[in-house]
Every structure is written in structure tokens, then in C-alpha cells.
C-alpha distance (Angstrom), angle and dihedral (degrees) to the residues before:
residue distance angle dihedral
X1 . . .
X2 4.19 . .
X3 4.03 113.1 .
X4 3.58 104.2 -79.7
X5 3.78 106.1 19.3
X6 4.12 106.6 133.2
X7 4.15 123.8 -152.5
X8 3.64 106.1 -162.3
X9 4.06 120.6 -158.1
X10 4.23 118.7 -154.9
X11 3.56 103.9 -175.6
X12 3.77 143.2 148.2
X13 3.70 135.3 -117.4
X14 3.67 125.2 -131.2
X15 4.02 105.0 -118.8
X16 4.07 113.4 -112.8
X17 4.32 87.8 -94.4
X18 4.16 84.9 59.8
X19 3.18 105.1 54.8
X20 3.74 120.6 124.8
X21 3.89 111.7 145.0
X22 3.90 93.6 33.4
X23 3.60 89.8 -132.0
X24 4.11 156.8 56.1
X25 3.37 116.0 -129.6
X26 3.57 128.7 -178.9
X27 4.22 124.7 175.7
X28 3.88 130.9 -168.3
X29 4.27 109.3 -149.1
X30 3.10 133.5 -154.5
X31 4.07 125.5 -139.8
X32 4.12 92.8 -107.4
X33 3.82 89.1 55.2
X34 4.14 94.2 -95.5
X35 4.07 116.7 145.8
X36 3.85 97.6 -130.8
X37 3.80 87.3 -174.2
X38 4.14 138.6 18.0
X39 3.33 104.2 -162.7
X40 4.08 100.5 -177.5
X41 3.67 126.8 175.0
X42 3.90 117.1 -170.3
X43 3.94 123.3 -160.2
X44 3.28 125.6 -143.2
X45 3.80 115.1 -85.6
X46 3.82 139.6 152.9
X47 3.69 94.9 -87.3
X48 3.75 104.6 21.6
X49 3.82 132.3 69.7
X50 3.37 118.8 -128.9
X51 4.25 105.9 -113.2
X52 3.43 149.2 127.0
X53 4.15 117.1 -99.9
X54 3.82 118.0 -172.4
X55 3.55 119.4 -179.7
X56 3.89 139.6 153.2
X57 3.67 125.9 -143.6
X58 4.04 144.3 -159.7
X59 3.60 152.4 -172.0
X60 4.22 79.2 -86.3
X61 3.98 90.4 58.9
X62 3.99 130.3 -106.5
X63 3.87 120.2 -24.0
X64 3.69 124.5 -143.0
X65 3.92 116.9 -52.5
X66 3.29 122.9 -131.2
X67 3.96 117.9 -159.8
X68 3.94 130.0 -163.3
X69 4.04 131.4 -178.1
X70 3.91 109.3 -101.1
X71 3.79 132.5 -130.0
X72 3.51 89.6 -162.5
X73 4.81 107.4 110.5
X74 3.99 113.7 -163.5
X75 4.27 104.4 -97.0
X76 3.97 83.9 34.1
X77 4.28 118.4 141.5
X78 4.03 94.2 -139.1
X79 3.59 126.4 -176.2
X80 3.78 124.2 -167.6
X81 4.06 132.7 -168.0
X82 3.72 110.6 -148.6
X83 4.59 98.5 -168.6
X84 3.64 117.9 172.9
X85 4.00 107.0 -137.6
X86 4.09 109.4 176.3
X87 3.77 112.0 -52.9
X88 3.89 91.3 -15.6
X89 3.66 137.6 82.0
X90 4.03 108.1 -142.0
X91 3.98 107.7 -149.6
X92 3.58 119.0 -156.3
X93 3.70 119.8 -167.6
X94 3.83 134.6 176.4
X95 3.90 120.9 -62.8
X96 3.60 82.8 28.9
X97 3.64 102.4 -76.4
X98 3.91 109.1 167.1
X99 3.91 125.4 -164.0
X100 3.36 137.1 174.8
X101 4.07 130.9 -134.4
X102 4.18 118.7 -179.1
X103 3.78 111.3 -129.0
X104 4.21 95.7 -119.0
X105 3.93 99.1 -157.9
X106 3.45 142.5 62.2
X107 3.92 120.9 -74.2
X108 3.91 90.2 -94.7
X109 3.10 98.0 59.3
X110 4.06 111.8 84.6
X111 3.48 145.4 152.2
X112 4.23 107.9 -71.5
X113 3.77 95.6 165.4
X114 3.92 140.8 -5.2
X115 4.08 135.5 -145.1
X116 3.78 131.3 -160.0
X117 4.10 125.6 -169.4
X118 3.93 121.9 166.7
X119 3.74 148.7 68.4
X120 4.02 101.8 -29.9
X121 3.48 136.2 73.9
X122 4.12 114.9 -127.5
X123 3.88 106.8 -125.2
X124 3.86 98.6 -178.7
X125 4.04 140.7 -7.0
X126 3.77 113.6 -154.4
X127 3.89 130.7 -176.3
């Protein structure tokens, strides 16, 4: 992924009544196996506070989390910008919510392919 290319993600929540995984989760790989990006977004449940994790991870394990409060309501059409600026991934969600995520390995290392599991159905994938 150049500086400045942008993956956008429409997708759907599962309403409250639908939930079975308690969260949307959607990760960028890398070719050696790496998680360049943990994108992680927990529903509300008894239990479990409703955020947004992001994370990467490597042969070494997990690095630090860093968690954020969410826009995103169960039912909700969301769309979020992933854009590579430098050494940091710039993450726009709906209502204009903008976080920021470091890019944790070296410059060779880049997204090759991505994966996405939980409570929300993916509408559209754009590059």
C-alpha cells in the first residue's frame, strides 16, 4: 500500500437482537503472516464496553492496543476510509470520526490481503 492509497469499507451492522459474536472485526495481513492492522469493533453487551480496539501483531506476539469510543449503533450502515499517510494509517469512520494507527514494521512490509469475521455484513470493498 503506496502513501496515500485509501480502502474504503460500506458495511452493515447486525441490530442488538442479532448479535452472536459481539463484535466486527476486520484485519489487514501481511505476506509473512503479520496483522498489519486489528481493526475491532465491540457491541454493547453485559460484560463488554462498546469500543473500538486496533492492534497489529507478529511472529513476537500482540503489540500494545490502543482503544477509542465508537460512533458506530447496532443496525447502523458504516463506512470507513483506511489511508496510509507516512508511518500511520489515518482511519476515517462515519460522522467523521478520525483515528490514527502507527504502521509497526518496516516499509516492506504492507498490506497483501485482508479478512473480516463478526456481527456485520460487508456491503462493498473499494481501493
Amino acid at each position: 500500500m503506496a502513501d496515500g492509497d485509501e480502502f474504503i469499507v460500506t458495511a452493515k451492522l447486525f441490530e442488538q437482537n442479532q448479535l452472536s459474536r459481539t463484535r466486527a472485526l476486520f484485519d489487514w495481513n501481511s505476506s509473512s503472516g503479520a496483522i498489519i492492522l486489528h481493526f475491532r469493533h465491540d457491541f454493547q453487551t453485559r460484560g463488554q464496553r462498546e469500543k473500538i480496539l486496533m492492534n497489529s501483531r507478529s511472529v513476537w506476539g500482540w503489540g500494545r492496543q490502543r482503544i477509542s469510543a465508537t460512533p458506530f449503533k447496532p443496525g447502523e450502515h458504516v463506512e470507513i476510509h483506511f489511508k496510509k499517510i507516512g508511518d500511520i494509517y489515518e482511519i476515517t469512520l462515519t460522522e467523521g470520526v478520525v483515528l490514527t494507527f502507527p504502521h509497526r514494521f518496516s516499509d516492506t512490509q504492507n498490506p497483501t490481503s485482508f479478512s473480516y469475521l463478526g456481527d456485520w455484513t460487508i456491503l462493498k470493498i473499494q481501493m
